[in-house]
C-alpha positions in Angstrom: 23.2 52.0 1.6 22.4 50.9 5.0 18.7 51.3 4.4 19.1 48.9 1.4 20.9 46.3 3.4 18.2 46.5 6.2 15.5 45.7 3.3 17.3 42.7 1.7 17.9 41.5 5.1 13.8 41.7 6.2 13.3 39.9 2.4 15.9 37.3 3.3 14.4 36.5 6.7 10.4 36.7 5.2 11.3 34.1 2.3 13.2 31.4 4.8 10.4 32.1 7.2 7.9 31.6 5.3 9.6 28.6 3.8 10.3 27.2 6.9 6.9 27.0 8.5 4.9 26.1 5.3 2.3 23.3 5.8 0.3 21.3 3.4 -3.1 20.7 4.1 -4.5 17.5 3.3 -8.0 16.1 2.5 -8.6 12.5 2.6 -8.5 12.4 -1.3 -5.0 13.9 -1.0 -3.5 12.1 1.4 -4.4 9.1 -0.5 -3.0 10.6 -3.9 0.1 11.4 -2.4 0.3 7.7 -0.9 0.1 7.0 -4.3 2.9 8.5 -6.1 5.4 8.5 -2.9 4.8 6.1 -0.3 8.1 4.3 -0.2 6.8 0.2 0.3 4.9 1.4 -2.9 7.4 2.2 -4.9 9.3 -0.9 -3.7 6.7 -3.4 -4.6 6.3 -1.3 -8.5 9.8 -3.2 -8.6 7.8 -6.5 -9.2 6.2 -5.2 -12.4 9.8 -3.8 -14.0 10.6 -7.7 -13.1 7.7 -9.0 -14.9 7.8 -7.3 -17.7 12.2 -8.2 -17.9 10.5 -12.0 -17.7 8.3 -11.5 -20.6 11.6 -10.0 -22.7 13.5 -13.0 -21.6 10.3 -15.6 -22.8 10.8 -14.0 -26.4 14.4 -14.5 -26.8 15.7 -17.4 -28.7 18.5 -19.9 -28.5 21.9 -19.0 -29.0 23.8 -20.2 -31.9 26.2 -23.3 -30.3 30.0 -23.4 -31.7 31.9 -26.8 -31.1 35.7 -27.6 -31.7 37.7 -30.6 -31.1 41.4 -31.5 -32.1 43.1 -34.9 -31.8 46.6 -35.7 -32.9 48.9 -38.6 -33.7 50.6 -39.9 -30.5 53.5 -41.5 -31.2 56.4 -40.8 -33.9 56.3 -44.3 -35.3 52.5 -43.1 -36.7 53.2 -39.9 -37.7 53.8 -39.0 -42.0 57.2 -39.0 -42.9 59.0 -35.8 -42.8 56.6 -33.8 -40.6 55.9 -32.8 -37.2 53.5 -33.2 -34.4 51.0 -30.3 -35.2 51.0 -31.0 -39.3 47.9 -31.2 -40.8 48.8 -34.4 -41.9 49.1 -36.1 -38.2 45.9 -33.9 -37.1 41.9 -34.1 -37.1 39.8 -31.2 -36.3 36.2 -30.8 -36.2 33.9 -27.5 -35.8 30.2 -27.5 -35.6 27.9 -24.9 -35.5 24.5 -25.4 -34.6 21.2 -24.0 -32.5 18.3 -25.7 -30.5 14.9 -25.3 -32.1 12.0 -24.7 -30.0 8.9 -26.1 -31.5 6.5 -23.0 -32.3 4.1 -24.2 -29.4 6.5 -23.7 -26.7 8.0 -20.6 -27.5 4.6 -19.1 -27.9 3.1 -20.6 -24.7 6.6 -19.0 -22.8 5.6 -15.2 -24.1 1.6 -16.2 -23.7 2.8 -17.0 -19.8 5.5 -13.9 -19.0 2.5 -11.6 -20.5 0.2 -13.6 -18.0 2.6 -13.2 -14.8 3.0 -9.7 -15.6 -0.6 -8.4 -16.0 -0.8 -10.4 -12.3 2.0 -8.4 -10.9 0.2 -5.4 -12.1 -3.3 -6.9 -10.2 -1.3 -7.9 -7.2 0.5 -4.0 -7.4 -3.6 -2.5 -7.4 -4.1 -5.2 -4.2 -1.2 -3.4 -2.3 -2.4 -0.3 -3.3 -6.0 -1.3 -1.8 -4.3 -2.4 1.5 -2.2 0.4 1.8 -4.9 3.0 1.1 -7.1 1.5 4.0 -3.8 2.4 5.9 -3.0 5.9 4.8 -7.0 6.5 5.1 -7.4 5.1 8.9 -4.4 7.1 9.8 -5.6 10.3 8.6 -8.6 9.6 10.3 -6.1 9.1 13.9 -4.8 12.2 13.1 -8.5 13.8 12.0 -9.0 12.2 15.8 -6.7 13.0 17.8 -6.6 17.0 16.3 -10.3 17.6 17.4 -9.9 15.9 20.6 -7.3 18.2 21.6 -9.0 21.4 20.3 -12.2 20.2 23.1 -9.8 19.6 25.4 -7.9 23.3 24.7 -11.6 24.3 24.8 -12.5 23.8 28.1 -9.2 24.7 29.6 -9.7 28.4 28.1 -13.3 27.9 29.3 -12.0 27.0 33.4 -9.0 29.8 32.3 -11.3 32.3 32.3 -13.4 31.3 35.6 -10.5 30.8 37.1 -9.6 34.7 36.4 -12.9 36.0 37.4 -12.9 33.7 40.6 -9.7 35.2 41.9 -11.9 39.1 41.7 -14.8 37.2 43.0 -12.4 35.3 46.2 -10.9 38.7 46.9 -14.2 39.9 47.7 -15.4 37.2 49.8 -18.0 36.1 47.1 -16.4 32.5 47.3 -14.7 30.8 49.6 -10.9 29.6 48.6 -12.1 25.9 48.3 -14.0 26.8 45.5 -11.5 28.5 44.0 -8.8 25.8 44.4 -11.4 23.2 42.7 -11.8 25.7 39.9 -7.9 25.9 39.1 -7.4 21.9 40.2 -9.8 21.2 37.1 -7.9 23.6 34.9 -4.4 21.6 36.1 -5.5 18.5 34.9 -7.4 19.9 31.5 -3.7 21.5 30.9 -1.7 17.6 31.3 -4.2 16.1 29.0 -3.5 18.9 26.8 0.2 18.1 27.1 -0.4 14.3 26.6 -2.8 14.9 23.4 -0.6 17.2 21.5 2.0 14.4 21.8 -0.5 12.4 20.8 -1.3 14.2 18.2 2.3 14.8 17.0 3.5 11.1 17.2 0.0 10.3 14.7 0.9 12.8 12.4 4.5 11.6 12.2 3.2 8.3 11.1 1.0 9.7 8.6 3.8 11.4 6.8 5.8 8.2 6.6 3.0 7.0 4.8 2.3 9.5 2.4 6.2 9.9 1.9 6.2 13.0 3.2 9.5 15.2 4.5 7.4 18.7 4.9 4.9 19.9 7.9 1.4 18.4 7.1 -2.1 19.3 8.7 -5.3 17.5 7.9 -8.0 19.3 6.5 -10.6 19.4 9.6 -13.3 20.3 7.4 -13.2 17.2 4.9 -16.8 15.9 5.1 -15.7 12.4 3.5 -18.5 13.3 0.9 -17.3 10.2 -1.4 -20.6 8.6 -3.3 -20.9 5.4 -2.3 -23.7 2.8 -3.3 -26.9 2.6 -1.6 -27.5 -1.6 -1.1 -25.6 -4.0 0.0 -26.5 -6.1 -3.3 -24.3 -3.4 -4.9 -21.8 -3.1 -2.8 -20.9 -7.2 -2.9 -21.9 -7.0 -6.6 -19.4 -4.2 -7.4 -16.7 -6.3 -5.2 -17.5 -9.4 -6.6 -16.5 -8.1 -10.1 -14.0 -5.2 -9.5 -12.3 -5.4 -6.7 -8.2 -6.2 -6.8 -8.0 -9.4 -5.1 -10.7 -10.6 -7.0 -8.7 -9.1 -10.4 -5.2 -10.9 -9.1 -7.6 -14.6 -8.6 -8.6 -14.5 -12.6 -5.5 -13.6 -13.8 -3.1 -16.0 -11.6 -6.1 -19.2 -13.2 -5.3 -17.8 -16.3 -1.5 -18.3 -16.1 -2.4 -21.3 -14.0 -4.3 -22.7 -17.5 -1.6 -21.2 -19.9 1.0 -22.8 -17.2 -0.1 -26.3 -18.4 0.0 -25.8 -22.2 3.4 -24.8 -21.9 4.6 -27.7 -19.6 3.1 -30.1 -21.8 4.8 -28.6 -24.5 7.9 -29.1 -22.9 7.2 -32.6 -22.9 8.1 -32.7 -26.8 11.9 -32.8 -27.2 14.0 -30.2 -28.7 15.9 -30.8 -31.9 19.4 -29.2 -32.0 20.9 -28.9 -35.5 23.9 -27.6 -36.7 26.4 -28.4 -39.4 30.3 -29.7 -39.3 33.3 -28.8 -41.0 35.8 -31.8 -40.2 39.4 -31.5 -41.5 41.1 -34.8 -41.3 44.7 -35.7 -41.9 45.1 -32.7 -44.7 41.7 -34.2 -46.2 38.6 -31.3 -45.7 35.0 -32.9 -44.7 31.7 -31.3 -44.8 28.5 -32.3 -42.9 25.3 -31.7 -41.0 24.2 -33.3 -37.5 21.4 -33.1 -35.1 20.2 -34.4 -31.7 17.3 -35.3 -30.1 16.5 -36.9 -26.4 14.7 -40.0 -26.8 11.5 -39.4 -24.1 11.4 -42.5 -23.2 11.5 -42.1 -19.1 11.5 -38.4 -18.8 8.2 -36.7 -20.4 7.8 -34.1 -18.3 5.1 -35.7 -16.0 5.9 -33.7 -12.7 5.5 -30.5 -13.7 2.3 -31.3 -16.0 1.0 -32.8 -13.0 1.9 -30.0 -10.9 0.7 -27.6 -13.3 -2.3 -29.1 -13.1 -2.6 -28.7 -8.9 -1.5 -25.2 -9.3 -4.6 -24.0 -11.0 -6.7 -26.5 -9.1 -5.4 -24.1 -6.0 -5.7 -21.4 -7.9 -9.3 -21.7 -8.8 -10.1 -22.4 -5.2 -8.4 -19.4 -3.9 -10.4 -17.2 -6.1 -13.9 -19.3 -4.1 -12.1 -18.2 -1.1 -11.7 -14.7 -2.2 -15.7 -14.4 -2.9 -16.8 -16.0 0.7 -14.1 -13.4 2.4 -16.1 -10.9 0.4 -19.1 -12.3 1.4 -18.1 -12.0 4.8 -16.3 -8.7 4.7 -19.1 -6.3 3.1 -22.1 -8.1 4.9 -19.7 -7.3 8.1 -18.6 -3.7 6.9 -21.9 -2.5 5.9 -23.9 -3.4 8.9 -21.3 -1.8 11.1 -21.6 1.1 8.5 -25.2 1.2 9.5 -25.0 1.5 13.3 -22.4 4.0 13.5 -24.0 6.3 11.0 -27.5 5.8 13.6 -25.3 6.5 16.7 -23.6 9.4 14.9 -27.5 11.1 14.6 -28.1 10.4 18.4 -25.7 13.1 19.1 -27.8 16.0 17.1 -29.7 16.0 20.5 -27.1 15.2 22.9 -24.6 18.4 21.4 -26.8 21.1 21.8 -28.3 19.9 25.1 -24.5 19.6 26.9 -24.0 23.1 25.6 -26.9 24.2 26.7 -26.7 23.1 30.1 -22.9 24.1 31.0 -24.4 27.9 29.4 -27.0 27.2 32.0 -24.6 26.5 34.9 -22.4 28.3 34.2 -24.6 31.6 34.3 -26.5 30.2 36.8 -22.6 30.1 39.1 -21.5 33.0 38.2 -24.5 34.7 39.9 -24.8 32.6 43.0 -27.4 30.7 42.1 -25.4 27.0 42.3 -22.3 25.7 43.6 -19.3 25.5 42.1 -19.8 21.5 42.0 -22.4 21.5 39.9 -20.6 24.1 37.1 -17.7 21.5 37.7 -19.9 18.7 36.8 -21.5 20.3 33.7 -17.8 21.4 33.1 -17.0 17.0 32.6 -20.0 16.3 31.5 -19.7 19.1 28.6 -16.0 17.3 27.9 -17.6 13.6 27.6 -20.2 14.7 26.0 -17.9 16.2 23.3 -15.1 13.3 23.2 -18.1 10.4 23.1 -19.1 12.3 20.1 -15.6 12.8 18.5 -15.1 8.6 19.5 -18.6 7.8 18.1 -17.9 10.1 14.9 -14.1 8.3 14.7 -15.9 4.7 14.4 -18.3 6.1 11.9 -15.9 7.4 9.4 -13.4 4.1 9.9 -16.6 1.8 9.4 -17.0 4.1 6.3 -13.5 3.5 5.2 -13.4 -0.2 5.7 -17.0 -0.1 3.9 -15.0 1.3 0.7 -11.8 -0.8 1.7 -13.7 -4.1 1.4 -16.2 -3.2 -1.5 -12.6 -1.8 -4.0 -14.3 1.5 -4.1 -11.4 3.3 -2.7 -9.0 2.6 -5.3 -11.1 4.6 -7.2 -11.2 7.8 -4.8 -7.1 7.8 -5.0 -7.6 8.2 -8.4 
């Protein structure tokens, strides 16, 4: 029996702990899935479709039916019927009337042809925030990409000074090296232990940011092996070509000129008045009347001009904005892919420089440990070693975000978070 309790309680604590420190690993493609579904200003902002689409049910509705009563009675005794009261039929008039306002059949449909409009653009304008919101999600996995490699260099050389440090302590005890060069040694290894301290922080506080933005409650890591292998046009012709047709902004400019154009059909529809009919059942002194009625405004100073006129400035705007829209992307892919360019050149620069910093602190560091050099010049390959690594890790950072703005400004990452 007690065996048996021992058992469940190992099973107990290997499902909680196994629970409890479970990470997700995320690619670049994930993260920006996940954004997708959960990132909470996302799901906000779907809110604006749900009250598109509520417009377009209103646009079809019609006119309720309108129900009308009035009652007037005899004042005075002296003009009342003989031998009956106040509220006798004979002393009293009432009148009902039923009736409804008829749109004409070009108004109504240029309503439902304009909530349909308005909610394909709050569909377009949805896939914009999307756009935006991926270049976010993707940039910040790249801080975290970032700031995770800079402190595994960093932990890199501090185990690399740990271990001199170890043999230098053998090596002062037997007079090999003076204490000076031993305190350097462990001085170095100091400060390579507070940058540690200040880039896991670092490191923490991006990753905590990154999980707002995926929506995220559980531990994430980033995959440190994605090789952001996402195909990706080969001329700029394409990439503004691509833009130019496909990408959101451009998609929200169309569709707000189209309800900009279907804007004016209705408001000059609107100029037309609006019959209201209805019919009339008028009992009057004990005598029963039957009738019809309608009304009609008479558009003789009101026609609607303002808003015909200002639906006519609302596409002129609207069609200007979308001339805007194509210079931005003018400007923003000519921008993107140059930059695109040099980084990917500087990146290849450092296929020479890696090797030949490792190289050398090898060198050194051989060369050191058999008296050949001082411990300044293993101290100096030591830093040099470090740059060399975290210029590469900076230079490789600005590559992959000129990458990521490259598919931010050409739409193409919409479709990777597909």
């Amino acid at each position: 029996m007690q065996k048996q309790k021992q058992l469940l309680i190992l099973f107990v604590v290997m499902v909680f702990s196994g629970t409890g420190f479970s990470q997700s690993n995320y690619s670049l493609q994930k993260a920006l899935q996940t954004a997708r579904s959960n990132n909470p200003v996302l799901k906000n902002q779907s809110y604006t479709i749900n009250i598109a689409e509520s417009d377009a049910v209103t646009a079809k509705m019609r006119p309720n039916l309108t129900l009308g009563f009035n009652y007037i009675g005899v004042l005075g005794q002296q003009y009342q019927v003989a031998n009956t009261g106040t509220l006798n039929g004979a002393n009293t008039q009432a009148n009902f009337q039923l009736g409804k306002v008829f749109q004409l059949p070009g108004m109504r449909k240029n309503k439902i042809d304009l909530a349909n409009q308005n909610t394909d653009l709050a569909h377009k304008n949805y896939a914009e925030t999307e756009r935006n919101l991926y270049q976010d999600v993707a940039l910040k996995w790249l801080d975290v990409w970032t700031s995770q490699k800079q402190l595994e260099i960093v932990e890199k050389a501090k185990n690399n000074l740990d271990s001199l440090v170890i043999i230098n302590k053998v090596r002062l005890k037997n007079e090999v090296i003076t204490e000076t060069d031993f305190n350097r040694t462990q001085l170095l290894a100091n400060q390579y232990g507070l940058q540690i301290k200040s880039s896991e922080q670092n490191y923490r506080n991006e990753l905590t940011e990154l999980k707002y933005l995926l929506g995220s409650t559980e531990e994430i890591t980033v995959d440190s092996k994605d090789g952001f292998n996402f195909i990706v046009l080969s001329s700029l012709n394409d990439f503004l070509n691509e833009a130019m047709e496909k990408r959101t902004d451009v998609q929200a400019a169309k569709s707000l000129i189209d309800a900009a154009d279907t804007n004016i059909k209705l408001q000059r529809s609107m100029a037309y008045p609006q019959p209201e009919l209805g019919v009339i059942y008028n009992p009057q002194n004990a005598i029963p009347y039957a009738g019809v009625y309608g009304t009609v405004d008479i558009p003789i100073f009101s026609r609607n001009q303002g808003e015909i006129k200002k639906s006519k400035y609302l596409k002129l705007q609207a069609e200007q904005g979308l001339e805007i829209t194509h210079a931005q992307i003018q400007t923003e892919i000519t921008n993107a892919y140059q930059t695109y360019q040099t980084e990917k050149e500087n990146v290849r620069n450092f296929d020479v420089l890696l090797p030949q910093s490792e190289a050398i602190l090898k060198s050194v560091r051989y060369s050191y440990l058999r008296g050949g050099t001082t411990i300044i010049d293993f101290l100096e390959a030591q830093r040099s070693w470090l740059e060399t690594q975290q210029q590469y890790y900076d230079t490789m950072q600005h590559y992959r975000e000129s990458y990521i703005k490259l598919l931010y400004t050409s739409g193409l990452i919409n479709q990777i978070a597909q």
